[in-house]
C-alpha positions in Angstrom: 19.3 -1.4 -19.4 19.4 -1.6 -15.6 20.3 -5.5 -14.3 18.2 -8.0 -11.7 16.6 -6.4 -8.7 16.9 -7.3 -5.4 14.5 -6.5 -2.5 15.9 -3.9 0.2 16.2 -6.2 3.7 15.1 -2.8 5.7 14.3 0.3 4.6 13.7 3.3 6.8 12.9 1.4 9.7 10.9 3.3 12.0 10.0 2.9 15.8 6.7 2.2 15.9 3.4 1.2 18.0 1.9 -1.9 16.1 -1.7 -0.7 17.7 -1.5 2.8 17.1 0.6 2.8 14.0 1.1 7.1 14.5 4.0 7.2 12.7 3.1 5.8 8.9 0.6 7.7 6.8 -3.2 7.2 7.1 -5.7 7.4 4.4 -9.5 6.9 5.1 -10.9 5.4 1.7 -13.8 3.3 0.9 -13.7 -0.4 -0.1 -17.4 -2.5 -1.2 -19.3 0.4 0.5 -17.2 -0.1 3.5 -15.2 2.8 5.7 -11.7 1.8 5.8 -8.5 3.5 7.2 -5.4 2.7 4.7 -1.9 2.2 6.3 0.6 2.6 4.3 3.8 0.4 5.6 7.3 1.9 4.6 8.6 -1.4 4.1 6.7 -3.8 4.2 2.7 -4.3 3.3 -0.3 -1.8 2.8 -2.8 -2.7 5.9 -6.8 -2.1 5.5 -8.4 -1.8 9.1 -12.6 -1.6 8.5 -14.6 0.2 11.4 -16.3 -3.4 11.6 -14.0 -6.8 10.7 -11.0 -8.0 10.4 -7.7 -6.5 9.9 -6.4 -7.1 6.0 -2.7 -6.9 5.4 -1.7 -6.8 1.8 1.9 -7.9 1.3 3.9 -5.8 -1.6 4.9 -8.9 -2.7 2.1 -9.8 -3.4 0.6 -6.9 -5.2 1.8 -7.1 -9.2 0.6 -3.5 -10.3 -1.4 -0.2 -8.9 -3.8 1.1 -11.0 -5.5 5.0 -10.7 -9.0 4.8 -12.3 -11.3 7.8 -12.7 -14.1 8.3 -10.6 -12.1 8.2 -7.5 -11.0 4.7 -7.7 -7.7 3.0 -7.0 -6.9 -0.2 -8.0 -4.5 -3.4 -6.3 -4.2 -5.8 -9.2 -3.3 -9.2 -7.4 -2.5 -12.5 -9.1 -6.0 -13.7 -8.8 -8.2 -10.8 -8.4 -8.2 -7.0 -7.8 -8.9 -4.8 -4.8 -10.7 -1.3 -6.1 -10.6 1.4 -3.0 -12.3 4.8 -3.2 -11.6 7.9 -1.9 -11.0 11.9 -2.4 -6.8 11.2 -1.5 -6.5 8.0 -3.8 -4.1 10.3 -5.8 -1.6 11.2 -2.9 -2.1 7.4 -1.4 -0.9 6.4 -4.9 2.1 8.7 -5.6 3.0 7.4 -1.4 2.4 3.8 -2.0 4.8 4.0 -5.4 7.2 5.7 -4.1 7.2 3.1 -0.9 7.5 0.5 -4.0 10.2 1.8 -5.7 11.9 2.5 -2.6 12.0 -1.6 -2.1 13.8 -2.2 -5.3 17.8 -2.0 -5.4 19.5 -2.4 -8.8 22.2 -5.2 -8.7 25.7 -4.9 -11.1 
């Protein structure tokens, strides 16, 4: 059985532009009806931008499980509430976003 983890301090840190954000993956998904554009950080959070709104940052911290669901659906489960997205790449967006998870958790001896 594998002991406590600790959170990586960086991972992959990449050079980036904070307004065009070219160098993460981008998925274009659907949230309550809503066109959004899904960014998924290396290290750090999963960022929703909507073609009319505010800019949502989702912290993985905060995020306690990932869900895929059929009809095209992918689910955030948060401490208080959950965050369904919809879209044709939800599969790749999930296998990205878990492997950006796992990538944040270092076994400690």
């Amino acid at each position: 059985m594998p002991g406590r983890y600790a959170s990586l301090a960086i991972y992959d840190v990449k050079e980036i532009c904070e307004t065009c954000l070219s160098n993460y993956r981008q998925f274009h998904m659907k949230w309550n009806g809503n066109k959004v554009m899904c960014i998924v950080n290396d290290y750090r959070s999963v960022v929703f931008y909507p073609k009319n709104g505010a800019t949502m940052r989702l912290l993985y911290k905060d995020i306690k499980r990932i869900e895929l669901r059929g009809w095209f659906k992918l689910v955030f489960v948060l401490h208080n509430r959950e965050i369904v997205i919809s879209g044709f790449r939800r599969k790749s967006m999930f296998k990205h976003l878990k492997e950006c998870l796992n990538n944040q958790m270092l076994v400690v001896d």
